[in-house]
Wavefront OBJ file of the C-alpha trace (Angstrom):
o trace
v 4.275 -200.393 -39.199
v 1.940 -197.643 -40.780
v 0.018 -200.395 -43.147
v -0.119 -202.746 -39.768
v -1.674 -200.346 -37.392
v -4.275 -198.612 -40.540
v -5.139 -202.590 -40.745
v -5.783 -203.100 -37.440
v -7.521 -200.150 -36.796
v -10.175 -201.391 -39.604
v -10.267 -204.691 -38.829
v -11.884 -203.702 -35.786
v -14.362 -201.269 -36.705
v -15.701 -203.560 -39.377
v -15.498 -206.426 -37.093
v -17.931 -204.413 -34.888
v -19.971 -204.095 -37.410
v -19.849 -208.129 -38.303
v -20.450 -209.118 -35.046
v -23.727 -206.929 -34.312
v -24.846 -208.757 -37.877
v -23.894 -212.075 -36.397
v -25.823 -211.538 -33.238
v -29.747 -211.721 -35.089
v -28.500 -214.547 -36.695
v -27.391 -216.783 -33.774
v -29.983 -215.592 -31.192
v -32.919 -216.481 -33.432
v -31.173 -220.056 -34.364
v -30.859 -220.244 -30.588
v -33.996 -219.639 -30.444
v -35.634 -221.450 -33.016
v -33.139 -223.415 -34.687
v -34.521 -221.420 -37.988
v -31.787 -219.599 -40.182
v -33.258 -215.913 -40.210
v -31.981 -215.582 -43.962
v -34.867 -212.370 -43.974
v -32.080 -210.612 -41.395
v -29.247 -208.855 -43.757
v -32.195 -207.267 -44.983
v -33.148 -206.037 -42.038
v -30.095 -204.591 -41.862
v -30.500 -203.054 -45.081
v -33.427 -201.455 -43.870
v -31.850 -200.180 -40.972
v -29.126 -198.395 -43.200
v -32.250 -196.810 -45.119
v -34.529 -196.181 -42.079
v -31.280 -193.947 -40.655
v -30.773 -192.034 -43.891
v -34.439 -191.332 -44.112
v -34.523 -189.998 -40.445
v -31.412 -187.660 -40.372
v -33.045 -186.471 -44.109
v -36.371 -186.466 -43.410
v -36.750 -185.502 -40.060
v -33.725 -183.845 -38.144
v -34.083 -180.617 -40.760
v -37.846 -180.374 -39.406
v -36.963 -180.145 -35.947
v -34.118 -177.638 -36.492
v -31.332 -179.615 -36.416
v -28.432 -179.087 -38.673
v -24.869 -180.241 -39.041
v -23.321 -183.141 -36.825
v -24.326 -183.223 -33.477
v -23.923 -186.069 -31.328
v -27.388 -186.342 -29.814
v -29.197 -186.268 -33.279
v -26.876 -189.103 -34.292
v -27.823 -190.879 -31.329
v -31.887 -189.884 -32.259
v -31.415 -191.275 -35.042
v -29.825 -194.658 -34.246
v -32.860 -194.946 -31.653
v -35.407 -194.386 -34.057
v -33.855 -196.579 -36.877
v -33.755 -199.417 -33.548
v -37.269 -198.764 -33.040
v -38.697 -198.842 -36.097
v -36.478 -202.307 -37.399
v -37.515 -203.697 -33.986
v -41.573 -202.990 -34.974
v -40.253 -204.857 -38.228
v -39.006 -207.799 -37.067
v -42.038 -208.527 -34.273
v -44.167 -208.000 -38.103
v -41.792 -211.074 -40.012
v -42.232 -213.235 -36.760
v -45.628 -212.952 -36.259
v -47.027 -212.941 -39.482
v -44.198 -215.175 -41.546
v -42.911 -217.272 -38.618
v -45.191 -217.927 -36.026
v -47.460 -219.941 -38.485
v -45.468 -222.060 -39.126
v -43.831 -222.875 -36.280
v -44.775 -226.404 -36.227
v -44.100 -227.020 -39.626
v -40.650 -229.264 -40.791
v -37.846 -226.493 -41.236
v -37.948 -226.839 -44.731
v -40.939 -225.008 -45.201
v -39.328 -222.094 -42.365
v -36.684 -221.838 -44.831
v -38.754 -220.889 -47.907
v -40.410 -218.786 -45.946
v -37.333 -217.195 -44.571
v -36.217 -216.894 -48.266
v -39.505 -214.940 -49.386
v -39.540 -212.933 -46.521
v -35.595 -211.738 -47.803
v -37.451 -210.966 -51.465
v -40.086 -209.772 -50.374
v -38.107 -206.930 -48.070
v -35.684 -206.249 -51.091
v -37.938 -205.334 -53.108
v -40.095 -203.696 -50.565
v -36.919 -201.564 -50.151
v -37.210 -200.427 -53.136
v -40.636 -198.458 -53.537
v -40.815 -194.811 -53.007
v -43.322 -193.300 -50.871
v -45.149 -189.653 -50.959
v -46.229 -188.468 -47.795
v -47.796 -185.365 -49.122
v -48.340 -185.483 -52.546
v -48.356 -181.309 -54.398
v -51.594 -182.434 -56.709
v -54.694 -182.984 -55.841
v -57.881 -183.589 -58.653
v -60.446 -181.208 -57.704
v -62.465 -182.001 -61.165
v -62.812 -185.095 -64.043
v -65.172 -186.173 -65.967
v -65.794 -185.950 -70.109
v -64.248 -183.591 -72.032
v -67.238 -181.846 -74.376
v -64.776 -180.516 -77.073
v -62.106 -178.073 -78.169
v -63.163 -173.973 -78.077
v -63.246 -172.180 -81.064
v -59.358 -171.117 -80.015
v -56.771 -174.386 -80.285
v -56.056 -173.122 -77.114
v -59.118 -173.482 -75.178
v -61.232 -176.494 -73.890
v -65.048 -177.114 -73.339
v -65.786 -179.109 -70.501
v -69.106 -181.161 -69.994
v -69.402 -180.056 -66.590
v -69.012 -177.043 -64.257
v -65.343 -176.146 -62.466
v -63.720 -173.062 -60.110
v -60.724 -172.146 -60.329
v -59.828 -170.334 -57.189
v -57.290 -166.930 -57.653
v -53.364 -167.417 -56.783
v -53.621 -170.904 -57.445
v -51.985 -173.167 -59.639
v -54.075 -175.776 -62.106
v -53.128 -177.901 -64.805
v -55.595 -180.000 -66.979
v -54.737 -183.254 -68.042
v -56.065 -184.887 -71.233
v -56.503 -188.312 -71.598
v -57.603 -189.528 -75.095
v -60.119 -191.288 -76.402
v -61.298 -192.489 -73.066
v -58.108 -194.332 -72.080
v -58.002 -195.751 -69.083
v -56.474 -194.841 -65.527
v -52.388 -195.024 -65.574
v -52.583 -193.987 -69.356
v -49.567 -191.112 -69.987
v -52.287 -187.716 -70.690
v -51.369 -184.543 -72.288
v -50.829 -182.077 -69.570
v -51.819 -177.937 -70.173
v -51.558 -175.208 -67.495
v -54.823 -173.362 -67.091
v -54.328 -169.729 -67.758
v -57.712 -168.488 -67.190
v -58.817 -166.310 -64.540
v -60.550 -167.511 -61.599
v -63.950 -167.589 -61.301
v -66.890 -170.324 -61.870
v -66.481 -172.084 -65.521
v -70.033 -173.409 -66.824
v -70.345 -176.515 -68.792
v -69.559 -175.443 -72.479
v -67.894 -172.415 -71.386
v -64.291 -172.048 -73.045
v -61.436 -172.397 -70.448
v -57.928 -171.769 -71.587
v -54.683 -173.390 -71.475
v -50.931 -172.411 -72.354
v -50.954 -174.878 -75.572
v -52.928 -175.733 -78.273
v -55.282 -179.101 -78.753
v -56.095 -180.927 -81.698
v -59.933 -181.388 -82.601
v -58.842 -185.427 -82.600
v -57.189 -184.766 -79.201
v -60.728 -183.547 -77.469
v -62.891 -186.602 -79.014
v -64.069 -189.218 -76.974
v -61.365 -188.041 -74.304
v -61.564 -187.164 -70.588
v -59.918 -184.936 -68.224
v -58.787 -184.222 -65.041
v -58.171 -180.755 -63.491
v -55.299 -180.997 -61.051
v -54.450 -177.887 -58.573
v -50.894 -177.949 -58.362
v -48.978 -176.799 -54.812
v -45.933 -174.097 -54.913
v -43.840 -176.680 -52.872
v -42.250 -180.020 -53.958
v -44.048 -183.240 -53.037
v -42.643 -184.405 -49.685
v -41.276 -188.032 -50.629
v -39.247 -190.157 -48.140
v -35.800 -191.130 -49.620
v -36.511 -194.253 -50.362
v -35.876 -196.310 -54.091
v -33.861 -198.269 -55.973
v -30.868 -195.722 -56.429
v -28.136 -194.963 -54.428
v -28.438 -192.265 -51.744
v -25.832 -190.448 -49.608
v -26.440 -190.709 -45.721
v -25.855 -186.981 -44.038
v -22.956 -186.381 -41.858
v -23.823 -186.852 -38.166
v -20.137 -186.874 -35.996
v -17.545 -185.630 -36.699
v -15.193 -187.385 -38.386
v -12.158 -185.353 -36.925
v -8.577 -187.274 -35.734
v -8.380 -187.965 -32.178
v -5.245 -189.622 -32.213
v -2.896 -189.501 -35.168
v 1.088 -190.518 -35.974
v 3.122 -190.374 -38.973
v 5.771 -192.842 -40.093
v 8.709 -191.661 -41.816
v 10.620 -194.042 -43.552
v 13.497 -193.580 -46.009
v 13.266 -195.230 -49.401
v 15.174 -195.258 -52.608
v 12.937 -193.068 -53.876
v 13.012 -190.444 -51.202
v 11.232 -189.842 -47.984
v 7.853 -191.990 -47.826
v 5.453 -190.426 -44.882
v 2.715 -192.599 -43.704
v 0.158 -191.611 -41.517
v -2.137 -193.520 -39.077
v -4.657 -191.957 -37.634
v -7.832 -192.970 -35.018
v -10.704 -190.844 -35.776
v -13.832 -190.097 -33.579
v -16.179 -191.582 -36.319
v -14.143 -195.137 -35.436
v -14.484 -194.817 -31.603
v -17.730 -194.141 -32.210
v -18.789 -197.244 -34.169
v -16.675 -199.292 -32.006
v -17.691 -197.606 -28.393
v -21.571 -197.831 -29.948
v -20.978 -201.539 -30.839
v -19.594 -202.802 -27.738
v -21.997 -200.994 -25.867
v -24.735 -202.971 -27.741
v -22.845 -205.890 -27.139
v -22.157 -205.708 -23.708
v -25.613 -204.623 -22.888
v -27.105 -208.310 -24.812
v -24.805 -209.695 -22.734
v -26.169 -208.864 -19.439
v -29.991 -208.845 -21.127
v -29.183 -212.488 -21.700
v -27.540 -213.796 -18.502
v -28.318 -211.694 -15.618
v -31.758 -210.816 -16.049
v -35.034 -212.726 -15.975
v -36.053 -212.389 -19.831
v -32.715 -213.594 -20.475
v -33.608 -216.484 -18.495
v -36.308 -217.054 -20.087
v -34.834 -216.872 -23.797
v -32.550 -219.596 -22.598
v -34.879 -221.731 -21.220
v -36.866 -221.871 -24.450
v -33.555 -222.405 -26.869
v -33.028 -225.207 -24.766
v -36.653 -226.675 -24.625
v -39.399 -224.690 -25.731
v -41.984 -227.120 -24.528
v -40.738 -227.705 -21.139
v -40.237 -224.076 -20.895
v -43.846 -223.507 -21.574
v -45.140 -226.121 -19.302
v -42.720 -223.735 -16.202
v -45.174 -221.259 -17.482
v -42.990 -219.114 -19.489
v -44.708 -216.876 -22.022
v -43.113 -219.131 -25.246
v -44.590 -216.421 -27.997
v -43.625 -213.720 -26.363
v -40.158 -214.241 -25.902
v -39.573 -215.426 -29.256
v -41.212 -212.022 -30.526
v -38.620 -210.287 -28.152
v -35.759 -212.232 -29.318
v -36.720 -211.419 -33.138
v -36.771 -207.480 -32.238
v -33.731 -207.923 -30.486
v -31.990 -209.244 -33.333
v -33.706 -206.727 -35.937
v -32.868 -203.474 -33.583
v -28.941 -204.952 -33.584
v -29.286 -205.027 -37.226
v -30.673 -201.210 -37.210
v -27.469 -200.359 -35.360
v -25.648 -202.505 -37.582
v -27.252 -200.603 -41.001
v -27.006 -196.988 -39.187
v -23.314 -197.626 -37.813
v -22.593 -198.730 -41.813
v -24.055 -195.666 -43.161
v -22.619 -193.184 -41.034
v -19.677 -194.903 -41.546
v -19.547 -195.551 -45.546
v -21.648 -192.487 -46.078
v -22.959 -193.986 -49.757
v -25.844 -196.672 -49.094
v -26.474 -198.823 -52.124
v -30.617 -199.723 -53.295
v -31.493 -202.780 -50.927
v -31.140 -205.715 -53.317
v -27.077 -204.906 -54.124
v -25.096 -207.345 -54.086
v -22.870 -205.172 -51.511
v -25.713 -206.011 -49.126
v -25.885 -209.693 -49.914
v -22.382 -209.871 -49.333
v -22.326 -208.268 -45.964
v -25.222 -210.419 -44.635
v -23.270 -213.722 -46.349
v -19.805 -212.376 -43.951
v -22.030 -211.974 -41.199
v -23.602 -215.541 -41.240
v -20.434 -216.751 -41.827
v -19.360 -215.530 -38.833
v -22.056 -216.716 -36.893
v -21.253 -220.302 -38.049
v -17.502 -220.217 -37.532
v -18.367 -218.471 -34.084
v -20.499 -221.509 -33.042
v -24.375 -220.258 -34.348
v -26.454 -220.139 -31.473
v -23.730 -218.895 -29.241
v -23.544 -214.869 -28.303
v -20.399 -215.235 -27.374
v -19.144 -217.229 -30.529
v -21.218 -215.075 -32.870
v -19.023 -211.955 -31.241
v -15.386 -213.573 -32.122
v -16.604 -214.511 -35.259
v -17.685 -211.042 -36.439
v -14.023 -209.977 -34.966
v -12.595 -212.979 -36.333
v -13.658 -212.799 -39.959
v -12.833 -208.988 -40.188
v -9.521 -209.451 -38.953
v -8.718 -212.455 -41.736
v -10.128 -210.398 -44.642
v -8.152 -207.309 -43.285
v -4.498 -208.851 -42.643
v -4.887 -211.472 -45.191
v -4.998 -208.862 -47.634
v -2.319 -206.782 -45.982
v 0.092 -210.333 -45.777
v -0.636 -210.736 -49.518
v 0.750 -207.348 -49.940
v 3.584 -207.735 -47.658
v 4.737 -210.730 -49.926
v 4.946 -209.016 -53.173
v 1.124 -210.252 -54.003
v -0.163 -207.055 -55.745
v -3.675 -207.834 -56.469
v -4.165 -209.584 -52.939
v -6.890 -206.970 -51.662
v -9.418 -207.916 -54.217
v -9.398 -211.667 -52.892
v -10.605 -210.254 -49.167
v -13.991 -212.525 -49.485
v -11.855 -215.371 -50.731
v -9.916 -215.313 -47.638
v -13.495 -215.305 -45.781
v -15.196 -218.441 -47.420
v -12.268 -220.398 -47.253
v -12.061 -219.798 -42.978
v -15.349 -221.080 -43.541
v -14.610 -223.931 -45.031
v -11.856 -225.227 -42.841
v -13.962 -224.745 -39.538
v -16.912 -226.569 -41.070
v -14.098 -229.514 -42.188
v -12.330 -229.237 -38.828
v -14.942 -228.363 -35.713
v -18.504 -228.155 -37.926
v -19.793 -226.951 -34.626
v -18.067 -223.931 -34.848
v -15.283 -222.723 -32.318
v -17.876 -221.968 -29.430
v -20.559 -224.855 -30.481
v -21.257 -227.841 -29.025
v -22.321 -231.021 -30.645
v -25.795 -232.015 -29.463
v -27.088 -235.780 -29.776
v -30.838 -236.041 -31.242
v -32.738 -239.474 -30.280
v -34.831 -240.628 -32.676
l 1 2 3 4 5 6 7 8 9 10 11 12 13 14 15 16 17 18 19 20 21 22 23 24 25 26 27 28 29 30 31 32 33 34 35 36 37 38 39 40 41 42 43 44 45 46 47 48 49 50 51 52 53 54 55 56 57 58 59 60 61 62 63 64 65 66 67 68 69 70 71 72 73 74 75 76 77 78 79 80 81 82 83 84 85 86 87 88 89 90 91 92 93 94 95 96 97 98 99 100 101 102 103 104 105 106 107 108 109 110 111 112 113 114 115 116 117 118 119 120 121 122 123 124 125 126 127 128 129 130 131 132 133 134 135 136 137 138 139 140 141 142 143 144 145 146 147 148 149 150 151 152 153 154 155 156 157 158 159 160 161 162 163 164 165 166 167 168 169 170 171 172 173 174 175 176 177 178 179 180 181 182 183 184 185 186 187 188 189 190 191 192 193 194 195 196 197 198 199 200 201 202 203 204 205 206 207 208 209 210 211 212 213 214 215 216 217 218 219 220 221 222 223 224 225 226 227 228 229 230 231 232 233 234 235 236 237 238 239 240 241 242 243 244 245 246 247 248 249 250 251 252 253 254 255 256 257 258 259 260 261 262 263 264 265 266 267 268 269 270 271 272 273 274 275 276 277 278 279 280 281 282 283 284 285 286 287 288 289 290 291 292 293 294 295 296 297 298 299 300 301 302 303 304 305 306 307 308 309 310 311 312 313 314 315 316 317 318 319 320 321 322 323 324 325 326 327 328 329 330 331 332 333 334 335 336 337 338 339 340 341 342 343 344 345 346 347 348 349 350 351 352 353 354 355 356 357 358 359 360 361 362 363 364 365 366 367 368 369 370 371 372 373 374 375 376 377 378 379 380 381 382 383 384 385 386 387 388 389 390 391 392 393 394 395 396 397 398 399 400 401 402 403 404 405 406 407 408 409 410 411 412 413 414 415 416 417 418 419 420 421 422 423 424 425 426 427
C-alpha cells in the first residue's frame, strides 16, 4: 500500500509537469497546425532562466533562504522573460514563413531547437574585473629580466591592481599571452622607461611582440550561471512533510516500515500547475482573446476578414505556450534541484514525453493535451510499479518504454488522439 500511494503521489506531480509541456505544444498546432519542435527548449530555458534569477538576483535584493514570495518572483520573471522569447522565435523564425508548405516550418522549427541548445550553452559576463587601459608595441626587455620597455607612455594609478600581458611576435588577437603582475609604483611611466613585473622575460619574448596593460578589479567578474555544465538550482520552499504515514508490515525478515509522505514542495508544483491550467482554461473559453485564438485555429482567413488582429494573436498564443514552459522548467528545477546543460538528452526526453502526450491527448485540444500529460505520467509511474509487483526486477528502467508504446497503440487505434477529431480536407 506504501509503494501504491509513493506512486501515485508522483505520478501526479510529474504529470503536472507533462501536461504544462503539452499545453505549448497543442495550442500552437491549434493554432497553426505547425509542430513547435523549438518548445522543450523553451522549457529548458525556463529551468535556466529560474536558476539564474534565484542566483543572480534574489541575493542582491536581500533575500536569502526559502521564502515563498521569492519563489513566486522568480517563477514570474522566468514567465516573463520565456514569454519575450517565444514572441522573438514567432516573429522572426515563424511569421516569415507563414505561407510557406509546412515542410519548410518544420526545418525551421528544427533550427530554431539547435539553435536555442546551443544558445543555452554560452556564458555571459555582465561586468567583466579587467579592463585594457594601455596596448600597443612592446620596445624591449630592461636591463633587469624582470622589467619591460614600452614604446609608449602608461599610469599606473596607486592601490590598484595591473597585469601586463605579452603577446609574441605580434600574434594576433585571441592568441594565449604571457601574463606578469606589475609591481612598480604608481606614477607616469615614459616610453623607454623600465616598468617592472613579478617574473622574468626572455630577450626573444620582447621581440616583435605587443602588449596589453590590464587593471585588474578586487572582486570576481559577475557572470550569469549560464554554460554547458550542470548547475544546482537554490532551495526556494520548503520541502517539509505536510502529511505523512508509515506502513508497518511484518516480513520474514523482520519488521519492514514504509513511509509515505506528501510534502509542501509537491502541493506546490501541483497547486502551481493547476492554477496555470485552470487559468488557460478560462483565458481560452470565457474571454474575448480566447475567442479570438479559436476563431483563427479554426480559419485564420475568415477570422481576419471578422477583423480579428490574425498576427497578434498568434504572437500571444506563442508567449502563452513559452511562459507555460517557464513554469514548466522552474516547477522542474525547484523540484529536481540538479538542472542538466540544455542539449542533454534528459531534456530531449522530457520534451519527446510531453509531445507524446499532446498527441495521445488529441494535439490541438487543451483539454486532451491536460489528460495526456496526466495520462502518460501515470503509465510510466504504475507500469513500473506493476513490473515490480510481478517479480520484474529491472522494470523501472523500461519507464519510457512503457511511454512510446501508449503511443503507439493510440496512433494504431484512434490516430486522432483520445480528445481529437478527424477533420475532412477538400482538395
Amino acid at each position: 500500500m506504501a509503494d501504491f500511494l509513493q506512486t501515485l503521489i508522483i505520478a501526479i506531480t510529474l504529470g503536472s509537469l507533462y501536461a504544462l509541456i503539452a499545453l505549448g505544444y497543442t495550442m500552437v498546432y491549434g493554432v497553426l497546425k505547425l509542430i513547435n519542435f523549438a518548445h522543450s527548449d523553451v522549457v529548458v530555458l525556463g529551468a535556466w532562466l529560474s536558476m539564474t534569477v534565484a542566483v543572480f538576483l534574489l541575493p542582491r535584493i536581500g533575500v536569502t533562504g526559502a521564502t515563498w514570495w521569492a519563489g513566486g518572483l522568480v517563477l514570474i520573471l522566468a514567465m516573463l522573460l520565456c514569454g519575450a522569447i517565444g514572441f522573438a522565435i514567432e516573429r522572426l523564425a515563424y511569421k516569415p514563413i507563414r505561407g510557406a508548405p509546412r515542410l519548410n516550418a518544420l526545418i525551421t522549427a528544427i533550427g530554431v531547437s539547435l539553435f536555442l541548445q546551443n544558445f543555452g550553452q554560452l556564458q555571459f559576463t555582465l561586468i567583466p574585473n579587467e579592463r585594457v587601459v594601455a596596448s600597443g608595441a612592446l620596445q624591449e626587455r630592461g636591463q633587469d629580466p624582470r622589467t619591460i620597455r614600452l614604446a609608449e607612455t602608461v599610469s599606473i594609478e596607486s592601490e590598484q591592481k595591473y597585469a601586463v600581458r605579452l603577446f609574441k611576435n605580434s600574434a594576433p588577437e585571441g592568441a594565449t599571452p604571457q601574463t606578469r603582475n606589475i609591481v612598480a609604483a604608481a606614477g607616469t611611466y615614459e616610453a623607454g622607461r623600465d616598468i617592472a613585473i613579478d617574473g622574468g622575460v626572455g630577450r626573444a619574448d620582447t621581440r616583435d611582440a605587443r602588449y596589453e596593460i590590464v587593471r585588474i578589479a578586487a572582486g570576481a567578474p559577475l557572470k550569469l550561471p549560464f554554460g554547458a555544465m550542470p548547475a544546482g538550482m537554490p532551495v526556494l520552499f520548503n520541502d517539509r512533510p505536510v502529511w505523512e504515514h508509515v506502513f508497518v508490515s511484518e516480513t520474514e525478515h523482520g519488521r519492514l516500515e514504509k513511509p509515505v509522505r506528501i510534502t509542501l514542495l509537491d502541493l506546490t508544483i501541483v497547486g502551481t500547475a493547476v492554477a496555470l491550467l485552470v487559468g488557460l482554461q478560462i483565458l481560452v473559453f470565457n474571454t474575448r482573446v480566447g475567442t479570438a485564438m479559436r476563431a483563427v485555429s479554426y480559419n485564420m482567413e475568415t477570422a481576419a476578414l471578422m477583423g480579428i488582429p490574425v498576427d497578434r494573436i498568434v504572437s500571444m498564443t506563442f508567449v502563452l505556450g513559452a511562459a507555460l514552459a517557464a513554469a514548466a522548467g522552474f516547477l522542474f528545477a525547484v523540484k529536481y534541484t540538479q538542472i542538466q546543460q540544455p542539449a542533454h538528452a534528459t531534456w530531449v526526453l522530457l520534451g519527446l514525453k510531453a509531445f507524446v502526450a499532446a498527441v495521445v491527448g488529441g494535439i490541438g485540444n487543451i483539454r486532451g493535451a491536460t489528460l495526456g500529460g496526466f495520462l502518460i505520467a501515470f503509465i510510466e509511474q504504475f507500469g513500473a510499479y506493476a513490473g515490480l509487483q510481478v517479480g520484474w526486477a529491472n522494470a523501472s528502467a523500461y519507464t519510457d518504454v512503457f511511454v512510446f508504446v501508449l503511443l503507439i497503440v493510440v496512433l494504431l487505434v484512434k490516430p486522432t488522439g483520445i480528445f481529437g477529431t478527424t477533420v475532412r480536407e477538400k482538395v
